[in-house]
C-alpha positions as CSV (number, residue, x, y, z in Angstrom):
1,X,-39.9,-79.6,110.9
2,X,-37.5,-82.6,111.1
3,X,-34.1,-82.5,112.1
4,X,-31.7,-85.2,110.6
5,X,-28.7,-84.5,113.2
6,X,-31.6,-84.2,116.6
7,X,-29.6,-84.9,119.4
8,X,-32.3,-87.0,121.4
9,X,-35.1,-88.1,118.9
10,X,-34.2,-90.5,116.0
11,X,-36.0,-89.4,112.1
12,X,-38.5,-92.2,112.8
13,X,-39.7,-90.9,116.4
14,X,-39.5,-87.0,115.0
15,X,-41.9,-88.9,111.9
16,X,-44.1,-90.7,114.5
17,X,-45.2,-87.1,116.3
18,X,-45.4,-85.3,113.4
19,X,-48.0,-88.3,111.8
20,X,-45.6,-88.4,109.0
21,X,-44.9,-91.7,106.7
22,X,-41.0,-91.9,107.1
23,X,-40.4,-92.9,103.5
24,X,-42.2,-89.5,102.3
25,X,-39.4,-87.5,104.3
26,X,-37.0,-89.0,101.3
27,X,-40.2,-87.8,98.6
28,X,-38.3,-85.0,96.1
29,X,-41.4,-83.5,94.3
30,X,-40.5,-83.6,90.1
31,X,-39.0,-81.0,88.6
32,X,-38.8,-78.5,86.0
33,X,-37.4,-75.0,85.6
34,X,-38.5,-72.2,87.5
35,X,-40.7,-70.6,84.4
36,X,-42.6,-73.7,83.4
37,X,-43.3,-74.6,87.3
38,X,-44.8,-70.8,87.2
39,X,-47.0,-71.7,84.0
40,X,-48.2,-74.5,85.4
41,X,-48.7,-73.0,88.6
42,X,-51.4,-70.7,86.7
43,X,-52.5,-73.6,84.4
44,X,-53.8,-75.7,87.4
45,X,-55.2,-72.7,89.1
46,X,-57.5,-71.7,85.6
47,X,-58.2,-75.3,85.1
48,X,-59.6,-76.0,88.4
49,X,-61.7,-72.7,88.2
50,X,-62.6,-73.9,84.7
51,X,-62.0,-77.7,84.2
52,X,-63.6,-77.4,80.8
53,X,-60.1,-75.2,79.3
54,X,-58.6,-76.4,76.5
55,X,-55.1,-75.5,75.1
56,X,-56.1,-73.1,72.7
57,X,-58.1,-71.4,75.8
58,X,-55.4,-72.1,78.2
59,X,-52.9,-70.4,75.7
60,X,-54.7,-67.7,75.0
61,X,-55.5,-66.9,78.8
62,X,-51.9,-67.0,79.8
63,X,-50.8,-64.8,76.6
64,X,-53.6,-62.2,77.9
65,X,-51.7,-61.7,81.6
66,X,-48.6,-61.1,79.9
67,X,-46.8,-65.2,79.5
68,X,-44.8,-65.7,76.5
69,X,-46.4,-68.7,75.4
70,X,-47.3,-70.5,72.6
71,X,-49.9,-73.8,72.3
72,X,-47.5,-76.6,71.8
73,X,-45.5,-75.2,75.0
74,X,-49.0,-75.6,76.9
75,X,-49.8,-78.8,75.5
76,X,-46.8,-80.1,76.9
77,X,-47.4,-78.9,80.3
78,X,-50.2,-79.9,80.5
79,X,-49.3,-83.8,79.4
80,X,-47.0,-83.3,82.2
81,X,-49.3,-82.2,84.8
82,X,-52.0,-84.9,83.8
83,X,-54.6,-82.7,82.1
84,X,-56.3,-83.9,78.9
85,X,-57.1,-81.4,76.5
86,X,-59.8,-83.1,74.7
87,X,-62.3,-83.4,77.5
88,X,-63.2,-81.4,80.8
89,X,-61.1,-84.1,83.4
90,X,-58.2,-84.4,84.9
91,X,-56.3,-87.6,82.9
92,X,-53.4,-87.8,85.3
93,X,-52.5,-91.4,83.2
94,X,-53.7,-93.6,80.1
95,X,-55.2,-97.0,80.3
96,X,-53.0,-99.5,79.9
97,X,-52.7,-102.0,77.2
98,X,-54.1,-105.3,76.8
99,X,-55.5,-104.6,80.9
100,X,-59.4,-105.2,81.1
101,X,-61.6,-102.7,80.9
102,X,-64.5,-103.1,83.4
103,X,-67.8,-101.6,82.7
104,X,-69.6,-98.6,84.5
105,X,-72.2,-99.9,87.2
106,X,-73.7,-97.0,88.8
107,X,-75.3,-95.3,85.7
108,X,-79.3,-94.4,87.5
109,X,-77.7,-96.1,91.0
110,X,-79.5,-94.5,94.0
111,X,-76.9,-93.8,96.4
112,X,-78.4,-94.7,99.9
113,X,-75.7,-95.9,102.2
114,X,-72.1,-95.6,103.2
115,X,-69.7,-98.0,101.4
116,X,-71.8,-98.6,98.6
117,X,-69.6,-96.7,96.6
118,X,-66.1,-95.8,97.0
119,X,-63.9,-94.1,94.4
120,X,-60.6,-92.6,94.1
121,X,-58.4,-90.2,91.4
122,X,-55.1,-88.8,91.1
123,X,-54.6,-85.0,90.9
124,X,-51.3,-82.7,90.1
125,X,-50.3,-80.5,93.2
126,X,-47.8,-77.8,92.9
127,X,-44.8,-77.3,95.4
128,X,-42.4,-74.4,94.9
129,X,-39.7,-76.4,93.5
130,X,-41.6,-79.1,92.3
131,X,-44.9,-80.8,92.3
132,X,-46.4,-84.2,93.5
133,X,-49.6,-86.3,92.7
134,X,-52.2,-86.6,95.6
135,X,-54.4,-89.6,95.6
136,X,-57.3,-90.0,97.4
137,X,-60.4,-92.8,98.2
138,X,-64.1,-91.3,99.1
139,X,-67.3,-92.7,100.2
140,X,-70.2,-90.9,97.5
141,X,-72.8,-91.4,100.5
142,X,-71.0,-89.0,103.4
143,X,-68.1,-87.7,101.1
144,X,-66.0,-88.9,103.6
145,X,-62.2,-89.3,102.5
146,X,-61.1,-93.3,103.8
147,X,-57.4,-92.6,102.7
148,X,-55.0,-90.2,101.0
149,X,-51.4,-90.9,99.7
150,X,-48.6,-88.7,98.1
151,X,-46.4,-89.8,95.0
152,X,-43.5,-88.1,92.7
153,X,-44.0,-90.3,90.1
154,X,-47.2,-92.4,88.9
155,X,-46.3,-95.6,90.0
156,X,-49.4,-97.7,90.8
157,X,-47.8,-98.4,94.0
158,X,-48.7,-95.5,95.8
159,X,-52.7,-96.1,94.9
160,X,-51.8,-100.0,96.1
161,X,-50.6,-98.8,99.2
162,X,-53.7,-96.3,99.4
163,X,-56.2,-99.2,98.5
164,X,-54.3,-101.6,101.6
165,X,-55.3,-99.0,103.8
166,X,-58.9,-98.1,103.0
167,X,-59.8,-102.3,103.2
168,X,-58.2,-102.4,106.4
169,X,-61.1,-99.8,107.5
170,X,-63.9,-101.4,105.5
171,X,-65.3,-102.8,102.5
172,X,-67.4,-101.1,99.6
173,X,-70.2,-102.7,97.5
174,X,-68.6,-101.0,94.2
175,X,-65.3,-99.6,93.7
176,X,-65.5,-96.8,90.6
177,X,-62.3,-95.5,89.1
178,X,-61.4,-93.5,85.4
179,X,-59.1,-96.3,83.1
180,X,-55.8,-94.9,84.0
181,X,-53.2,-97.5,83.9
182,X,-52.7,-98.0,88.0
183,X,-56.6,-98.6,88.1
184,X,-56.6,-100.9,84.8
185,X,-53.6,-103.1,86.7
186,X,-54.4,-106.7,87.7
187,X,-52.8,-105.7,90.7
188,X,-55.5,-103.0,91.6
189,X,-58.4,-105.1,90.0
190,X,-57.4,-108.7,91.6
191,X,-57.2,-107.2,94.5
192,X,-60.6,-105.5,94.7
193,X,-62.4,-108.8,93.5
194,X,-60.4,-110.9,96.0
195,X,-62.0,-108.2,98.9
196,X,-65.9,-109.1,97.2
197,X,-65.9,-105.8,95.7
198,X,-67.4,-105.3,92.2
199,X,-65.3,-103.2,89.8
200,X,-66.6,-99.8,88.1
201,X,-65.0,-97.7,85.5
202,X,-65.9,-94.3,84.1
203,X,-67.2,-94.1,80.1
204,X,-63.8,-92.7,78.1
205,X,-64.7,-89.0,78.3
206,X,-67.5,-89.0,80.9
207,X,-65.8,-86.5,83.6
208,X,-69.1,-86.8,85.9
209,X,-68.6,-90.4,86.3
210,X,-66.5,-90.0,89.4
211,X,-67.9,-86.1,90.1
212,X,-67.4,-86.6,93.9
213,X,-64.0,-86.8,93.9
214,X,-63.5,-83.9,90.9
215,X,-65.2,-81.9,93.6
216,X,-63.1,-83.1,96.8
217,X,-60.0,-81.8,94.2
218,X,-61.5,-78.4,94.3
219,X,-62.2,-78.0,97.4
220,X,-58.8,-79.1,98.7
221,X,-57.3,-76.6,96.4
222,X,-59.0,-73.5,97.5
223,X,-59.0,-74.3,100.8
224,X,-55.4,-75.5,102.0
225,X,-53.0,-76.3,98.7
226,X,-53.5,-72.6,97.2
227,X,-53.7,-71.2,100.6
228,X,-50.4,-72.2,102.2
229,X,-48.3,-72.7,98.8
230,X,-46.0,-75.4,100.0
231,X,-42.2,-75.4,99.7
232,X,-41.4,-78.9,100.3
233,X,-42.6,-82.2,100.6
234,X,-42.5,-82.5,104.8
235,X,-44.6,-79.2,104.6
236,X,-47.0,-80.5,102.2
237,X,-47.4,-83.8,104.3
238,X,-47.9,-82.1,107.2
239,X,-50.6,-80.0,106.0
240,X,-52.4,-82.4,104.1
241,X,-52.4,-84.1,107.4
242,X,-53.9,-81.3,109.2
243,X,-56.8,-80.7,106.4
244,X,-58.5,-84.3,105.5
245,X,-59.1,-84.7,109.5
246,X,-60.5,-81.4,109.5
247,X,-62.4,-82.1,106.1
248,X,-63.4,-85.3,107.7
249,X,-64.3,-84.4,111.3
250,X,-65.3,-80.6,110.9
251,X,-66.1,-79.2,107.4
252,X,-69.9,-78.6,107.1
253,X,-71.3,-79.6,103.6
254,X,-74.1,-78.2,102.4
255,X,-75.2,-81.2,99.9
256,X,-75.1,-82.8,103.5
257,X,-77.2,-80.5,105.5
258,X,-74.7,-79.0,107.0
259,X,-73.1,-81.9,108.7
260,X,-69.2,-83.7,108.5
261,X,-68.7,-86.4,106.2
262,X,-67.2,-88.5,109.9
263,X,-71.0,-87.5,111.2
264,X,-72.8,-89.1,108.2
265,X,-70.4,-91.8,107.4
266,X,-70.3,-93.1,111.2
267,X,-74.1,-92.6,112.0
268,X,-75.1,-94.5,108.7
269,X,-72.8,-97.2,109.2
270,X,-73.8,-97.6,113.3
271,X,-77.5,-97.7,111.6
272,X,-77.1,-99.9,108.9
């Protein structure tokens, strides 16, 4: 944990050994009261199980364990959280107006080689007095995550930050994102063709366009967020830290046969 009054290490030293970003030690996850951080607590828990939930379902589940609830309350949770309603995908923002719209490349793409296709996605994670967005950028070939980032709020800069970091570690053929608004930016899209990399972007409504990542959600989910049910921001950081290197470097995947992502990811690119 970091101590602000340490009487020999400064905050950024205490940030350096713990591998945190200093600014994210000032991070207060968004708030809401304590009953509607508990219904959307259980709403992202039976969405994730079930991405293909509704409102009316959602509403009617919650009613059935005993939550005085009622649709339009749910709705507006779940616009809060980033869930669309109307089709089975996390929509953690809306395109934004008058941006370009790029069209989808990899519909019948063989996927034979690391950094041919990247993509990335935001997704809603709960704290105990809070919650943040997690963003994260993954190679389809390995699965391999190239960089994560935390936010409070949905401010493109976070996934521009994210982005930096990922080029600085190499370069994809395509880049495929949904149309939120941070992905839709110039910003995000000028840089991208200025790197040589050609711009993808799912169908409205086609949640398998960017499965691999609706997938790396999931299993980050099950196997550290809903596990260690973060209080704060430091905590989350921390353990977030601990888990991609582990999902990276140790996980075995099955649709990999039974190798880490860093195995197939390094060994294809030391090939190619």
């Amino acid at each position: 944990m970091i101590e602000l009054d340490h009487p020999h290490l400064s905050i950024r030293r205490q940030c350096e050994l713990l591998g945190l970003c200093r600014s994210s030690l000032y991070y207060q996850p968004a708030a809401e009261t304590a009953e509607n951080l508990w219904l959307m607590k259980l709403i992202d828990e039976e969405y994730t199980a079930h991405p293909f939930q509704g409102s009316r379902r959602l509403t009617k589940w919650l009613i059935e364990r005993g939550e005085a609830v009622n649709r339009k309350r749910v709705q507006r949770l779940m616009r809060l959280m980033g869930l669309e309603a109307t089709y089975p995908k996390p929509k953690l923002s809306v395109s934004g107006r008058g941006q370009r719209i790029y069209p989808y490349l990899l519909r019948n793409v063989s996927i034979q080689r690391p950094d041919q296709v990247w993509s990335t996605d935001i997704t809603y994670v709960p704290l105990a007095g809070g919650f943040m967005y997690l963003a994260a950028i993954l190679d389809w070939f390995s699965r391999y995550v190239i960089a994560w980032r935390l936010s409070n709020t949905l401010d493109g800069s976070f996934c521009l930050d994210m982005l930096e970091e990922a080029l600085s570690r190499g370069r994809p053929e395509v880049f495929n994102t949904d149309q939120g608004v941070q992905f839709t930016a110039a910003a995000w899209t000028s840089r991208l063709e200025s790197a040589g990399v050609a711009v993808s972007m799912d169908g409205r409504g086609r949640c398998l366009d960017n499965v691999f990542v609706e997938r790396l959600w999931r299993t980050v989910k099950y196997e550290d967020i809903y596990l260690w049910r973060y209080e704060g921001v430091p905590q989350l950081q921390q353990g977030l830290g601990r888990y991609f290197p582990y999902y990276n470097e140790e996980r075995l995947h099955q649709s990999l046969d039974y190798r880490t992502p860093a195995e197939v990811y390094g060994e294809a690119r030391r090939a190619g």
